[in-house]
mmCIF file of the N, C-alpha and C atoms, coordinates in Angstrom:
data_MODEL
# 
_entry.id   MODEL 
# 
loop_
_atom_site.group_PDB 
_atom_site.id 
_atom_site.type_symbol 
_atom_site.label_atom_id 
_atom_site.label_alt_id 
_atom_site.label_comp_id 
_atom_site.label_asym_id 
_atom_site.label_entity_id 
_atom_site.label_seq_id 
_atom_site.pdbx_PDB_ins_code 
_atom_site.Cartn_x 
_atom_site.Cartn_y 
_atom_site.Cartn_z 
_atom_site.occupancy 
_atom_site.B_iso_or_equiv 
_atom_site.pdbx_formal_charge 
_atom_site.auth_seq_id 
_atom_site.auth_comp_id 
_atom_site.auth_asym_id 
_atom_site.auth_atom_id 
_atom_site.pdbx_PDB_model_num 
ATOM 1   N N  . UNK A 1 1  ? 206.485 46.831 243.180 1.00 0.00 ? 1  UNK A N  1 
ATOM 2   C CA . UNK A 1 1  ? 206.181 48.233 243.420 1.00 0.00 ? 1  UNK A CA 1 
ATOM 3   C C  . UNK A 1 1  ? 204.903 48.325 244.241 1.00 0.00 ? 1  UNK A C  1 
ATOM 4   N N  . UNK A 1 2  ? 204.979 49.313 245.391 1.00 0.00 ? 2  UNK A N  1 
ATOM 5   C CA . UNK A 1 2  ? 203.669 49.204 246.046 1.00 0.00 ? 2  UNK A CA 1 
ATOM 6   C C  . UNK A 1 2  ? 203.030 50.583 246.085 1.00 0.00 ? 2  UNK A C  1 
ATOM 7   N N  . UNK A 1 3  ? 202.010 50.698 245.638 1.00 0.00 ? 3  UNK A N  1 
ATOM 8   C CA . UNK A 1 3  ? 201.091 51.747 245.354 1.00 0.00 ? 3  UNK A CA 1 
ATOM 9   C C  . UNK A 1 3  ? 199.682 51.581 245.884 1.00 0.00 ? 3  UNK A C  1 
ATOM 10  N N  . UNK A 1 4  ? 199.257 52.490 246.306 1.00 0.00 ? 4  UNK A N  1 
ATOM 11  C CA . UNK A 1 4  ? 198.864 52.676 247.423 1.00 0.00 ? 4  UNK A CA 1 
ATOM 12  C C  . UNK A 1 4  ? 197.284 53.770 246.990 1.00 0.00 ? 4  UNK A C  1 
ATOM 13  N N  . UNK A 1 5  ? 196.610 53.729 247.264 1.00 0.00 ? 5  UNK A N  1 
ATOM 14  C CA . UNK A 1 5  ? 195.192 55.109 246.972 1.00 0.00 ? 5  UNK A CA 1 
ATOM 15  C C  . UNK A 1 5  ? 195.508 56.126 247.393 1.00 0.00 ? 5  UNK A C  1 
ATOM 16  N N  . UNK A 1 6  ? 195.575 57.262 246.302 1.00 0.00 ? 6  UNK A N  1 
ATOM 17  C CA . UNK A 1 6  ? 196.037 58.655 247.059 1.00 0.00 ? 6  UNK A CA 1 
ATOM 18  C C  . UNK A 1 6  ? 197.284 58.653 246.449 1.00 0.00 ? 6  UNK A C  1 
ATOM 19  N N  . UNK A 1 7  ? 198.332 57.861 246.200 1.00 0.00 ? 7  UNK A N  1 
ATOM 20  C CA . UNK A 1 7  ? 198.927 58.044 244.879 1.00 0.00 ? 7  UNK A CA 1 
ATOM 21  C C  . UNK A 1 7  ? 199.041 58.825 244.025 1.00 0.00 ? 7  UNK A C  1 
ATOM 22  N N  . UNK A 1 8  ? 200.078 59.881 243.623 1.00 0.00 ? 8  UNK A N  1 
ATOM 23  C CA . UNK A 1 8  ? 199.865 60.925 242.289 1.00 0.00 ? 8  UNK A CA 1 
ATOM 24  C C  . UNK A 1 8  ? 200.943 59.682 241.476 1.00 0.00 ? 8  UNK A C  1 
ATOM 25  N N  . UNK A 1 9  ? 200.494 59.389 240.461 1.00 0.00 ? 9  UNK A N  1 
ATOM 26  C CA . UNK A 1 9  ? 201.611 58.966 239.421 1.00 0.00 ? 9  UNK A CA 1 
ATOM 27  C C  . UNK A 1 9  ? 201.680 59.347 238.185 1.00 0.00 ? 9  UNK A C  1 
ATOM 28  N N  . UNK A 1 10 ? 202.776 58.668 237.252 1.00 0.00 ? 10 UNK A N  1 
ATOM 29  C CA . UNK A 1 10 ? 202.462 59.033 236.265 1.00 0.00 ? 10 UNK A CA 1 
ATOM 30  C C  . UNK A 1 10 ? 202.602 57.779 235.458 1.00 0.00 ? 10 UNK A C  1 
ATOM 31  N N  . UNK A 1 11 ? 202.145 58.378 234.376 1.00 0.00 ? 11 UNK A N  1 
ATOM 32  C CA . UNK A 1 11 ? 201.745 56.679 233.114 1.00 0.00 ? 11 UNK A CA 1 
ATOM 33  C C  . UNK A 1 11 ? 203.114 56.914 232.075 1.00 0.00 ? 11 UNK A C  1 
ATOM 34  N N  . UNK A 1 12 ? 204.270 55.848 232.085 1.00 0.00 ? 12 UNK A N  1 
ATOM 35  C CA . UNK A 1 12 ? 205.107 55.740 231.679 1.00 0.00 ? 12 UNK A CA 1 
ATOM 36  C C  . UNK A 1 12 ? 204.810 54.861 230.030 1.00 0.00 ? 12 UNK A C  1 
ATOM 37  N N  . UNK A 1 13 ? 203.841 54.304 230.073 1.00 0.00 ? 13 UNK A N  1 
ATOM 38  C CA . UNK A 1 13 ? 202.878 53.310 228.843 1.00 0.00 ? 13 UNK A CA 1 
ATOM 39  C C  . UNK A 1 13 ? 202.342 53.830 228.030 1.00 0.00 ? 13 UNK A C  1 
ATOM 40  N N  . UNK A 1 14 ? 201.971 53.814 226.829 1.00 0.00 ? 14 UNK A N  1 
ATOM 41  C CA . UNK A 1 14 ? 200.570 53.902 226.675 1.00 0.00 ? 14 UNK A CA 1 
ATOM 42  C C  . UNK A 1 14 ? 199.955 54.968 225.814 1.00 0.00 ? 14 UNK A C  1 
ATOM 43  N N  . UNK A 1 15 ? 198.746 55.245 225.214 1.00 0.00 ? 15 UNK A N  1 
ATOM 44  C CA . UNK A 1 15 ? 198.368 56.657 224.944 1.00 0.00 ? 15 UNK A CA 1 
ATOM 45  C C  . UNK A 1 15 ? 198.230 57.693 225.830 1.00 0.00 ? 15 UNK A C  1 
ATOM 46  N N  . UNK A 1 16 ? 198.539 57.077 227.368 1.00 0.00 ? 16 UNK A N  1 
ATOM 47  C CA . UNK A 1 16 ? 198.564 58.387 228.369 1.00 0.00 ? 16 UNK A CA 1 
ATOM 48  C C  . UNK A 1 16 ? 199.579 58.495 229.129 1.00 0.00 ? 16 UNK A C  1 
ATOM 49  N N  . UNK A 1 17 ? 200.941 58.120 228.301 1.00 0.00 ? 17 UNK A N  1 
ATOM 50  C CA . UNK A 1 17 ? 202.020 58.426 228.517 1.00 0.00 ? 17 UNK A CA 1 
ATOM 51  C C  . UNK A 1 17 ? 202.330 60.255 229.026 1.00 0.00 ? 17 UNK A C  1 
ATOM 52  N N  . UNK A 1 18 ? 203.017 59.939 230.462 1.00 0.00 ? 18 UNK A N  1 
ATOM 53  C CA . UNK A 1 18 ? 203.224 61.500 230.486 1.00 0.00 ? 18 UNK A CA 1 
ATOM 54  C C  . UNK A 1 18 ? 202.489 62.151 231.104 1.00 0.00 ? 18 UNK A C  1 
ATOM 55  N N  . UNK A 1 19 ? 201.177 61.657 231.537 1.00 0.00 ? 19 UNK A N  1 
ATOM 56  C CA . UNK A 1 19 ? 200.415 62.467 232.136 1.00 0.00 ? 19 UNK A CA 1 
ATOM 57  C C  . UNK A 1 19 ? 200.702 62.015 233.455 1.00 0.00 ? 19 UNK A C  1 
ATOM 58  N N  . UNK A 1 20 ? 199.671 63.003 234.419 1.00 0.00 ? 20 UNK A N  1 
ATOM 59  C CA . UNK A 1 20 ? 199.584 62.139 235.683 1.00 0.00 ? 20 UNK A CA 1 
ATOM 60  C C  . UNK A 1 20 ? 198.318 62.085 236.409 1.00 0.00 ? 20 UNK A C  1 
ATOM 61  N N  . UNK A 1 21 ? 198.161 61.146 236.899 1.00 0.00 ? 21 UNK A N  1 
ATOM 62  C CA . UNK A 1 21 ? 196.885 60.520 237.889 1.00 0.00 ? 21 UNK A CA 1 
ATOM 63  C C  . UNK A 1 21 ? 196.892 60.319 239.343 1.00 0.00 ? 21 UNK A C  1 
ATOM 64  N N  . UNK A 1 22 ? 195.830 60.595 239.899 1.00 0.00 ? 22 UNK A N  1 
ATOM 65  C CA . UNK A 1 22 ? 195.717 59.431 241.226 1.00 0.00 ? 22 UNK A CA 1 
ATOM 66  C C  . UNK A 1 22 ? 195.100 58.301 241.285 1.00 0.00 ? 22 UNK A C  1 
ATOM 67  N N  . UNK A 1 23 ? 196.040 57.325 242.432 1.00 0.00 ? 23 UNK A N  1 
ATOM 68  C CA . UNK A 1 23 ? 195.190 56.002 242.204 1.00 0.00 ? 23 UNK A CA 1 
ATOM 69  C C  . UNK A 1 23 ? 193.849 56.533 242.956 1.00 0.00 ? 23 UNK A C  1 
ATOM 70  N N  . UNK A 1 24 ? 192.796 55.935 242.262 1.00 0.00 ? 24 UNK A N  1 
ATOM 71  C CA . UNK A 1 24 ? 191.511 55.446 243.306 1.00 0.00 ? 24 UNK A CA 1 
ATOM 72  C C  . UNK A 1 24 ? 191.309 54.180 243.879 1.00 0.00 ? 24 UNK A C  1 
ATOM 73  N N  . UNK A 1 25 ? 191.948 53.259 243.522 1.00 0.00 ? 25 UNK A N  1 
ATOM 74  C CA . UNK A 1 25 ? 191.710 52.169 243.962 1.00 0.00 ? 25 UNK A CA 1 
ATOM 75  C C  . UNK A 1 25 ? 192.740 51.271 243.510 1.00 0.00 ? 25 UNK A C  1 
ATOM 76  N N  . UNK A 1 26 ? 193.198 50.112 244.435 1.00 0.00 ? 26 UNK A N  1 
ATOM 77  C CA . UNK A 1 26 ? 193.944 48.814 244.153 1.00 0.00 ? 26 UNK A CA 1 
ATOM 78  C C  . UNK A 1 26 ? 193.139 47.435 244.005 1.00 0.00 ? 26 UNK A C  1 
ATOM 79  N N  . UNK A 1 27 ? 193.406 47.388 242.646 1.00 0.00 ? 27 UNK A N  1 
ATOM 80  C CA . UNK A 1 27 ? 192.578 45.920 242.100 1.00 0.00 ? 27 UNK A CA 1 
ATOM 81  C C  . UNK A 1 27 ? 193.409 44.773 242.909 1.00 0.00 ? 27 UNK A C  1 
ATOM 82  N N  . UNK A 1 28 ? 194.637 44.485 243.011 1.00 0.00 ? 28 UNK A N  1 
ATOM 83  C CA . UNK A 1 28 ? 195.544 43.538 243.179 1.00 0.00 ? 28 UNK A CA 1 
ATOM 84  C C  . UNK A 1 28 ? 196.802 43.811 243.101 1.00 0.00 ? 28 UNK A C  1 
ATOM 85  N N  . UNK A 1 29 ? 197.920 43.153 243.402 1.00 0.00 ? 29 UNK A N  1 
ATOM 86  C CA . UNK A 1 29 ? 199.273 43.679 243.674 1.00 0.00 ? 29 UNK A CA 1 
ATOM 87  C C  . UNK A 1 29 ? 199.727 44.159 242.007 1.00 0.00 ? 29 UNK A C  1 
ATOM 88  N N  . UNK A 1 30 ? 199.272 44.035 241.061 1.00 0.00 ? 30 UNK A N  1 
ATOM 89  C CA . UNK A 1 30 ? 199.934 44.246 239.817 1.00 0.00 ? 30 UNK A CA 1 
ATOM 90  C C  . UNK A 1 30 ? 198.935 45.387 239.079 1.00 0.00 ? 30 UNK A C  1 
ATOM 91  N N  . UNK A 1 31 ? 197.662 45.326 239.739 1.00 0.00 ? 31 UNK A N  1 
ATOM 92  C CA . UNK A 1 31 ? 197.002 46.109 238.976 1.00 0.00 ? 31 UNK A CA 1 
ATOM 93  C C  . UNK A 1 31 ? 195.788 47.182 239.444 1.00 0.00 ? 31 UNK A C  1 
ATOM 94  N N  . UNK A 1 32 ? 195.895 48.601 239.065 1.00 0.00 ? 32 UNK A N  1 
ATOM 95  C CA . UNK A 1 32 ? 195.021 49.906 240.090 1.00 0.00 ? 32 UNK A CA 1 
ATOM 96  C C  . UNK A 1 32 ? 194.426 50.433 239.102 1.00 0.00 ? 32 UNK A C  1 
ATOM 97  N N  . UNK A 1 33 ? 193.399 51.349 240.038 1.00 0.00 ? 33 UNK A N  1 
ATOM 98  C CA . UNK A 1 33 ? 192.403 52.104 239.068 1.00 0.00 ? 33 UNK A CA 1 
ATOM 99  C C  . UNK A 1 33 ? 193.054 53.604 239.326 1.00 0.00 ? 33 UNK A C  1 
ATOM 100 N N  . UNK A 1 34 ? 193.192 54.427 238.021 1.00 0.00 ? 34 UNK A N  1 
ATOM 101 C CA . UNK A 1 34 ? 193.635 55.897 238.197 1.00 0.00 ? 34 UNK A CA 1 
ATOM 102 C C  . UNK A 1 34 ? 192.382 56.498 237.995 1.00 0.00 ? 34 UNK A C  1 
ATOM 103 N N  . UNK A 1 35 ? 192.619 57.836 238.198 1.00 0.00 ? 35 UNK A N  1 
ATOM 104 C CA . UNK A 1 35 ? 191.583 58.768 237.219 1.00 0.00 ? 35 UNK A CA 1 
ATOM 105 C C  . UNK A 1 35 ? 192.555 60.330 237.556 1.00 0.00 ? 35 UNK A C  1 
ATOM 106 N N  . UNK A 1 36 ? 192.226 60.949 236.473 1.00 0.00 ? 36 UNK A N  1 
ATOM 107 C CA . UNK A 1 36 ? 192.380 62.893 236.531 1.00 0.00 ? 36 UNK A CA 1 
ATOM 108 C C  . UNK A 1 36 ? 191.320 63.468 237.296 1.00 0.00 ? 36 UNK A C  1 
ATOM 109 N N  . UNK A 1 37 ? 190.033 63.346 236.628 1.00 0.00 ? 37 UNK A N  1 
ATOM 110 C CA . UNK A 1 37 ? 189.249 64.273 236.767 1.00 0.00 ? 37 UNK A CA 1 
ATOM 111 C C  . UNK A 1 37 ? 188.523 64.951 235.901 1.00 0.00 ? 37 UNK A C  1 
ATOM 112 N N  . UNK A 1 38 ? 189.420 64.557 234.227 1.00 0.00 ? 38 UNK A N  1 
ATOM 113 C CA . UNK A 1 38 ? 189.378 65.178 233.427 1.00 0.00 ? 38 UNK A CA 1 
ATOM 114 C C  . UNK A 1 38 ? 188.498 64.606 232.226 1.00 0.00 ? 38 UNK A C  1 
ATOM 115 N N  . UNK A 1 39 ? 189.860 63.885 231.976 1.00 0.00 ? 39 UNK A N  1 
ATOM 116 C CA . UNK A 1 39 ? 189.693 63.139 230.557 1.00 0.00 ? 39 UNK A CA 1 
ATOM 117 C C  . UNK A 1 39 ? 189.332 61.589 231.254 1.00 0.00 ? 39 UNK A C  1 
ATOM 118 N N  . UNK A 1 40 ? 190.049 61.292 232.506 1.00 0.00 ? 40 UNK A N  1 
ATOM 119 C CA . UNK A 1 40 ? 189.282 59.809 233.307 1.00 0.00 ? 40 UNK A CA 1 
ATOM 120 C C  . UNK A 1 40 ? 188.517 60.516 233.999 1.00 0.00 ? 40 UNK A C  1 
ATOM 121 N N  . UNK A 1 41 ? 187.228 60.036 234.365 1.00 0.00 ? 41 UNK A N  1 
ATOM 122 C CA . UNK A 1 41 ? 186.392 60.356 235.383 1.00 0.00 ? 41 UNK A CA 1 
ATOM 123 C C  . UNK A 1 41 ? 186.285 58.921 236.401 1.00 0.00 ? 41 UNK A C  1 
ATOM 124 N N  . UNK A 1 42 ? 186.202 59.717 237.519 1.00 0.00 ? 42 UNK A N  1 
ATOM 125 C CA . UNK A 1 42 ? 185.912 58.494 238.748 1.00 0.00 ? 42 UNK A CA 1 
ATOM 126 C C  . UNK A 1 42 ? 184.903 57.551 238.614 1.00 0.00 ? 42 UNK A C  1 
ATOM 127 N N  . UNK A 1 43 ? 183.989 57.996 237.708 1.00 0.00 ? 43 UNK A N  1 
ATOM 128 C CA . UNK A 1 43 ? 183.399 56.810 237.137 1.00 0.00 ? 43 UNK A CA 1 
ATOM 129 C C  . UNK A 1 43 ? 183.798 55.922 236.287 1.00 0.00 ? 43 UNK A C  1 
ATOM 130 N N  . UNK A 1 44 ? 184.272 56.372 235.607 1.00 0.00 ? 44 UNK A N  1 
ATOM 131 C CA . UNK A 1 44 ? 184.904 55.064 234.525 1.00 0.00 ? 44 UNK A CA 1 
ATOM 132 C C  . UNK A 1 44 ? 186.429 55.661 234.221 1.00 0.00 ? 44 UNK A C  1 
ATOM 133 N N  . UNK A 1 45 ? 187.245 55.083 235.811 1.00 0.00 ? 45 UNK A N  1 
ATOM 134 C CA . UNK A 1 45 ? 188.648 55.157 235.770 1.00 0.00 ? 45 UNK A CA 1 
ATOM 135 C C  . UNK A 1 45 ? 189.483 53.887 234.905 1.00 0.00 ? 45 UNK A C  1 
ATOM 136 N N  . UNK A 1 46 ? 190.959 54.169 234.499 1.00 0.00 ? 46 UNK A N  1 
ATOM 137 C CA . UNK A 1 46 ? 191.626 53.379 233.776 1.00 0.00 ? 46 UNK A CA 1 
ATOM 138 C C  . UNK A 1 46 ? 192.397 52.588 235.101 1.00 0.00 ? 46 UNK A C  1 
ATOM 139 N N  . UNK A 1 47 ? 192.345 51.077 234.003 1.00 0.00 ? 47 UNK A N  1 
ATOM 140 C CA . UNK A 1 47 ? 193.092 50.038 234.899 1.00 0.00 ? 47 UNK A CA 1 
ATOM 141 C C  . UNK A 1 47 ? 194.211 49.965 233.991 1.00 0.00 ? 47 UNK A C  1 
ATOM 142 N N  . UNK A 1 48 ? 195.366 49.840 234.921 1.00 0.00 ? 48 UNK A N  1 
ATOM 143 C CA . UNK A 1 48 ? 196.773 50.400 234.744 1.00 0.00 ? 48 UNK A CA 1 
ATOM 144 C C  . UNK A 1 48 ? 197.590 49.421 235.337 1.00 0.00 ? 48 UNK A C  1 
ATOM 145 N N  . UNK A 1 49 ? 198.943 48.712 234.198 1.00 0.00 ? 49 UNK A N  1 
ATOM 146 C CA . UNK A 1 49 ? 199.325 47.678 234.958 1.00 0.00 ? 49 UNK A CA 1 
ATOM 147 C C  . UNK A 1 49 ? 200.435 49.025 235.987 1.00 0.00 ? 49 UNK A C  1 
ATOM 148 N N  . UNK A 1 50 ? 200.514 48.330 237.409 1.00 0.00 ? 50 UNK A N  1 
ATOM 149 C CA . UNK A 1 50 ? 201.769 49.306 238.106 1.00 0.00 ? 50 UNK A CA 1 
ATOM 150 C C  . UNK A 1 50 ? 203.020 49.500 237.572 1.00 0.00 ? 50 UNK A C  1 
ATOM 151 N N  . UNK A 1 51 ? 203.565 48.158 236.706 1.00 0.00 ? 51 UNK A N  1 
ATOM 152 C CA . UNK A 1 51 ? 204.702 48.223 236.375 1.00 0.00 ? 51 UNK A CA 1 
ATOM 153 C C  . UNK A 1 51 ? 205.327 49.716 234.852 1.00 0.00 ? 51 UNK A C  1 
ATOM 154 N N  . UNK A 1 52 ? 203.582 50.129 234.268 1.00 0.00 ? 52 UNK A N  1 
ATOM 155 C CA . UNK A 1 52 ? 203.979 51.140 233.575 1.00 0.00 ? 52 UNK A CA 1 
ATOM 156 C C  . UNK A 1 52 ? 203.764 52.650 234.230 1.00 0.00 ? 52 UNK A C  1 
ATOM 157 N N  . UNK A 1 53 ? 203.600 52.172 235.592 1.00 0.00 ? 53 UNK A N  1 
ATOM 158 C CA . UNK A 1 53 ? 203.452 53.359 236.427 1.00 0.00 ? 53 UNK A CA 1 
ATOM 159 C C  . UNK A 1 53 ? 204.266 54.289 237.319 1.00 0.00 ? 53 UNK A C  1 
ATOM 160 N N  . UNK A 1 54 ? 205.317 55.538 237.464 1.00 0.00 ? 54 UNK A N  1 
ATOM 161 C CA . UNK A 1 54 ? 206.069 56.209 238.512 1.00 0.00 ? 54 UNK A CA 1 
ATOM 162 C C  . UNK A 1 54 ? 205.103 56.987 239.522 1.00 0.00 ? 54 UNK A C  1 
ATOM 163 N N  . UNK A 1 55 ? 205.641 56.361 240.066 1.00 0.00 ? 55 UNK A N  1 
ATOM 164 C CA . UNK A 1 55 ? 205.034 57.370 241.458 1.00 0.00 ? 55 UNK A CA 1 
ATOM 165 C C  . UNK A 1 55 ? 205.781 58.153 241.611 1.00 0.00 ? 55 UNK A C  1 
ATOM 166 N N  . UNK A 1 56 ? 205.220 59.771 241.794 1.00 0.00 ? 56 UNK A N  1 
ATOM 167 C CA . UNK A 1 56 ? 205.480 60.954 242.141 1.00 0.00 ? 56 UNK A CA 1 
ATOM 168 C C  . UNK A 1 56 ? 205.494 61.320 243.248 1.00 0.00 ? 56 UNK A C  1 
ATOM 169 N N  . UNK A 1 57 ? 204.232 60.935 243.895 1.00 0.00 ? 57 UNK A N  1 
ATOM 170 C CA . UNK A 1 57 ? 203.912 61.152 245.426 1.00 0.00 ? 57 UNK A CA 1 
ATOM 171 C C  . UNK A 1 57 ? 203.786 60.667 246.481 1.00 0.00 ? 57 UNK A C  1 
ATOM 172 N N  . UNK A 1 58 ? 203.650 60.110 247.520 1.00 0.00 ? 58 UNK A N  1 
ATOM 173 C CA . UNK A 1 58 ? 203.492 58.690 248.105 1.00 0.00 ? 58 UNK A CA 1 
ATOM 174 C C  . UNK A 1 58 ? 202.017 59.527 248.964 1.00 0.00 ? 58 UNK A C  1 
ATOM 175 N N  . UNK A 1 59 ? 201.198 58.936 248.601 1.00 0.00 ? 59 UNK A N  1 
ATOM 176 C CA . UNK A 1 59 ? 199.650 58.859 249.234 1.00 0.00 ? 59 UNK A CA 1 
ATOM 177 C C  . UNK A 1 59 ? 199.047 60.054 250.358 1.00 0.00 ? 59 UNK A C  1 
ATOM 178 N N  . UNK A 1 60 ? 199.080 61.073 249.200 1.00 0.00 ? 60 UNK A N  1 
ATOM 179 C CA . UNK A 1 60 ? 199.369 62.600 249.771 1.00 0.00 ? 60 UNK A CA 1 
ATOM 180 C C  . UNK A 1 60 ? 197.721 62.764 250.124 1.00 0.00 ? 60 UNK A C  1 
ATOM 181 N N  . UNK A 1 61 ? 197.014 61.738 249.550 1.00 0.00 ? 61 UNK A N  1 
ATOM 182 C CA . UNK A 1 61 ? 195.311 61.900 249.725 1.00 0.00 ? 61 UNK A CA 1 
ATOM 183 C C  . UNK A 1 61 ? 194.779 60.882 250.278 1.00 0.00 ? 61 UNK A C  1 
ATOM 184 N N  . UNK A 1 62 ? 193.698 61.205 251.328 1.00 0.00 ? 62 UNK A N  1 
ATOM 185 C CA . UNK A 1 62 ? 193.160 59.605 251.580 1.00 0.00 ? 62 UNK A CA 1 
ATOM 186 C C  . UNK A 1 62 ? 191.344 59.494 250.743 1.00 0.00 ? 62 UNK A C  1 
ATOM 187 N N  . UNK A 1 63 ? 190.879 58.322 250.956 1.00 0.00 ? 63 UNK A N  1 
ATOM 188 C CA . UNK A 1 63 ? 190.398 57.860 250.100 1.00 0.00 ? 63 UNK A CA 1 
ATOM 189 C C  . UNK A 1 63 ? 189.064 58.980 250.108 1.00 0.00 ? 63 UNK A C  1 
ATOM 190 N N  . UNK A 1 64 ? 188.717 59.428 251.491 1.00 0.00 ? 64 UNK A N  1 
ATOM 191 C CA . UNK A 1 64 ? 187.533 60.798 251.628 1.00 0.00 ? 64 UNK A CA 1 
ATOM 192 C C  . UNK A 1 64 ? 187.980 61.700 251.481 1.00 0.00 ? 64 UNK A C  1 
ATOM 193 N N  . UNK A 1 65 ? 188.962 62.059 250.599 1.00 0.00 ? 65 UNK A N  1 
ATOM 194 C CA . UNK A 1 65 ? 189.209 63.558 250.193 1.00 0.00 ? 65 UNK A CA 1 
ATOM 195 C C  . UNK A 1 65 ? 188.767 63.442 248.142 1.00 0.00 ? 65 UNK A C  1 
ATOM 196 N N  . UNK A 1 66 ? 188.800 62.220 247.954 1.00 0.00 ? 66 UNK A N  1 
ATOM 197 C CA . UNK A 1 66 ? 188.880 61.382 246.774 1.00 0.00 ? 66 UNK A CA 1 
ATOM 198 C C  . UNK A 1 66 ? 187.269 61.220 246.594 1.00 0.00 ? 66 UNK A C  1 
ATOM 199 N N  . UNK A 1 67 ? 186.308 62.347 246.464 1.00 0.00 ? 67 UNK A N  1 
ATOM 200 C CA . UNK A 1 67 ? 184.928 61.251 246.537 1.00 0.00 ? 67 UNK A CA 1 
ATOM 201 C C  . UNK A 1 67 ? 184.327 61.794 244.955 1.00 0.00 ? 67 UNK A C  1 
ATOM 202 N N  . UNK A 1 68 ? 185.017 63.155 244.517 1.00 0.00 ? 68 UNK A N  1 
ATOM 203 C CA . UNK A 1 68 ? 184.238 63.536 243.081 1.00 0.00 ? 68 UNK A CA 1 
ATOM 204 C C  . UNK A 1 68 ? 185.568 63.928 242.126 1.00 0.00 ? 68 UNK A C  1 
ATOM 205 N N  . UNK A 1 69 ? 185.338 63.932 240.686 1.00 0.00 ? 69 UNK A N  1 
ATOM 206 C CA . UNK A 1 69 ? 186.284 64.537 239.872 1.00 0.00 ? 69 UNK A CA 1 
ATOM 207 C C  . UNK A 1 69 ? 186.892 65.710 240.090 1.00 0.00 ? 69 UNK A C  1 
ATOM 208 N N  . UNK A 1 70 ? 185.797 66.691 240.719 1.00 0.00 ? 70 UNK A N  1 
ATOM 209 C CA . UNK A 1 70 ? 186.460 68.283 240.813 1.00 0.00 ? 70 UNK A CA 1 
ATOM 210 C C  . UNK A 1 70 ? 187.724 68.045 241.673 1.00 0.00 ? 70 UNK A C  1 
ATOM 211 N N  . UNK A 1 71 ? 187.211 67.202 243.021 1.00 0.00 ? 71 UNK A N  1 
ATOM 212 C CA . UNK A 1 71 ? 187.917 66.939 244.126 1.00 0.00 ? 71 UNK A CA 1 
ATOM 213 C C  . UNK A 1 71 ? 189.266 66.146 243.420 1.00 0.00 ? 71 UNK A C  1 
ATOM 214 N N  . UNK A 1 72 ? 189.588 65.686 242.363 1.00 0.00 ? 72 UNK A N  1 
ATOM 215 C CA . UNK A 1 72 ? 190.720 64.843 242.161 1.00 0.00 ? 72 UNK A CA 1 
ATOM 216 C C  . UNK A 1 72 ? 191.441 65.571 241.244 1.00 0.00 ? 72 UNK A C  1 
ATOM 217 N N  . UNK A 1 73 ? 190.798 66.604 240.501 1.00 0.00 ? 73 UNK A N  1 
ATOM 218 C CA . UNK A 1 73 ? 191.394 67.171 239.320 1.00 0.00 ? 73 UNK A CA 1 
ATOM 219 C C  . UNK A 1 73 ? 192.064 68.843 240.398 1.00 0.00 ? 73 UNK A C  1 
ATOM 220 N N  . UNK A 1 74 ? 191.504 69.104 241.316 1.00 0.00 ? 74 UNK A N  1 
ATOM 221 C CA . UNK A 1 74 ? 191.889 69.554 242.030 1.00 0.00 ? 74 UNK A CA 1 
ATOM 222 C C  . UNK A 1 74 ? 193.406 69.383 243.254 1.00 0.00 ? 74 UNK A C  1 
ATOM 223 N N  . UNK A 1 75 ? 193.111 67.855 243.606 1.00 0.00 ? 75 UNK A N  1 
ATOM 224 C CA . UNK A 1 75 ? 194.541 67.517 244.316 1.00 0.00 ? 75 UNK A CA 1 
ATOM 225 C C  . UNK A 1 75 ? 195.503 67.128 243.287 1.00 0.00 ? 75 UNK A C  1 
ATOM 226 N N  . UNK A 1 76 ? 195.162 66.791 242.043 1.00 0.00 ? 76 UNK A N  1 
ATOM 227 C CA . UNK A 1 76 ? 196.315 66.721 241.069 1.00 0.00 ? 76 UNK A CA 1 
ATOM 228 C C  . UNK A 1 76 ? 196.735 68.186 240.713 1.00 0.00 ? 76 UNK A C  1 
ATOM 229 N N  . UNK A 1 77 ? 196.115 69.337 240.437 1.00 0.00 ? 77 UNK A N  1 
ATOM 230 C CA . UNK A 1 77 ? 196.652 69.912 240.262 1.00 0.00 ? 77 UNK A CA 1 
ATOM 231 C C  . UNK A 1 77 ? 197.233 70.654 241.663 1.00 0.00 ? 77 UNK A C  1 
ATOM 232 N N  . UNK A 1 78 ? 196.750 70.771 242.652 1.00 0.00 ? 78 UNK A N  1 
ATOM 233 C CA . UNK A 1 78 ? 197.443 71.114 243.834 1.00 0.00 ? 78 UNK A CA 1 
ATOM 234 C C  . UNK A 1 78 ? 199.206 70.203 243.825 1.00 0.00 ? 78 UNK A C  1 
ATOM 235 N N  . UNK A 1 79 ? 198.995 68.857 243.877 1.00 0.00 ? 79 UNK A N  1 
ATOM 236 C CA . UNK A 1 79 ? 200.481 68.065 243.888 1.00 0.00 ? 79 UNK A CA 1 
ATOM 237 C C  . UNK A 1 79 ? 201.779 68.427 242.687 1.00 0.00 ? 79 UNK A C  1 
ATOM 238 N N  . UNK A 1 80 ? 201.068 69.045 241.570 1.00 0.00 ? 80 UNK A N  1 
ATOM 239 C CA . UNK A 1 80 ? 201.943 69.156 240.885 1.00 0.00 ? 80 UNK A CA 1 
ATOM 240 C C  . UNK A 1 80 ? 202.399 70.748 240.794 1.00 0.00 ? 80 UNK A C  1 
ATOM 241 N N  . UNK A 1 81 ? 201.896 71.485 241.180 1.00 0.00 ? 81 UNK A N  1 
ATOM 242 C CA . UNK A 1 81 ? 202.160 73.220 241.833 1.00 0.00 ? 81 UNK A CA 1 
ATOM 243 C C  . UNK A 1 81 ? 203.336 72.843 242.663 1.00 0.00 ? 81 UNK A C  1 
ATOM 244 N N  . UNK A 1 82 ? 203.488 71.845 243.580 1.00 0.00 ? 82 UNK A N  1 
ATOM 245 C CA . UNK A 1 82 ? 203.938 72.040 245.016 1.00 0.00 ? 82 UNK A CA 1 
ATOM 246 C C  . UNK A 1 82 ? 205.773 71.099 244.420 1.00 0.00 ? 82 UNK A C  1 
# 
């Protein structure tokens, strides 16, 4: 599965089953950093294996639209309106 920053997904795993995130970052082919905005902050985002991950969106954000929480809790909720 290839996932990408800017990513809306959602967490199919987990205690955050169901929700959804953007990636901020790709650790390695198996494993990315999400965050909301919310309950993850871009500071201390969750590492997420991909394989418990659906992608919703394909990389509707690039990485400078991505620089604060408001800004992410904002394009998540913009992606999921639309």
């Amino acid at each position: 599965m290839s996932v990408k920053v800017g990513d809306v997904v959602i967490s199919k795993k987990g205690h955050d089953k169901k929700k959804a995130f953007i990636v901020v970052s790709v650790l390695n082919e198996n494993y990315v950093l999400i965050a909301d905005g919310k309950t993850r902050k871009l500071d201390s985002p969750k590492q997420k294996n991909v394989r418990h991950l659906e992608t919703v969106a394909q990389a509707g954000f690039s990485e400078r639209e991505l620089v604060d929480d408001k800004s992410i809790a904002n394009k998540l909720k913009q992606s999921q309106t639309e």
